[in-house]
C-alpha positions, 0 to 999 in steps of 0.5 A: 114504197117497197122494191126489191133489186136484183144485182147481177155479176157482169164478168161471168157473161151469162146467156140471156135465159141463164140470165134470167133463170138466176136473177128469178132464183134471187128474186124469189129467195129474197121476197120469201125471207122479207117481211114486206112480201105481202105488202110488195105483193099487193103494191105491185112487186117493184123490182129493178135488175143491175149489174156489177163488175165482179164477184168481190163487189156483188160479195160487198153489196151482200154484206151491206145489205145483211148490216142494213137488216134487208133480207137479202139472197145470194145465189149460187149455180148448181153448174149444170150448163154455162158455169162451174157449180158453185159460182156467185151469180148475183143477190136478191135484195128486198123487198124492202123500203125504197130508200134503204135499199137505194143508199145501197145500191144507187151507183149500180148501172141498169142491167 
């Protein structure tokens, strides 16, 4: 089974739409790069959102996942409303195996 995840920085205390406007950035970046976008596509599109407390470990996370060969999305906001531009808001992960992707990031907390 393939899913993708979203890793979301805690510490910047994002509004719920800025929120959400940045974890859909990472989860379409990351789905564009996979090479099981159309297979998660036609098996639903699995995808869990989870936090971490800082832009060091989001920035661990992300170089994890590039040694495991995951695609993987970091984004940055343009800075037009709550934050200044250029600031890591979170990574998209996968799609990709299930379990690759867990060996990663199982310790993360739900969003």
């Amino acid at each position: 089974m393939l899913k993708q995840i979203i890793v979301v920085r805690n510490d910047l205390k994002l509004g719920k739409g800025k929120l959400a406007a940045q974890a859909a950035h990472a989860a379409i970046s990351a789905a564009e790069i996979s090479k099981f976008k159309k297979q998660w596509l036609a098996e639903g599109q699995k995808k869990v959102v989870v936090k971490c407390e800082s832009l060091n470990m989001l920035l661990e996370i992300y170089e994890r996942t590039k040694r495991a060969s995951i695609a993987t999305s970091l984004i940055q906001d343009a800075g037009m409303t709550e934050i200044p531009p250029g600031t890591i808001t979170c990574i998209g992960i996968g799609p990709d195996e299930e379990e690759k992707i867990d060996m990663i990031t199982k310790n993360l907390k739900l969003l």
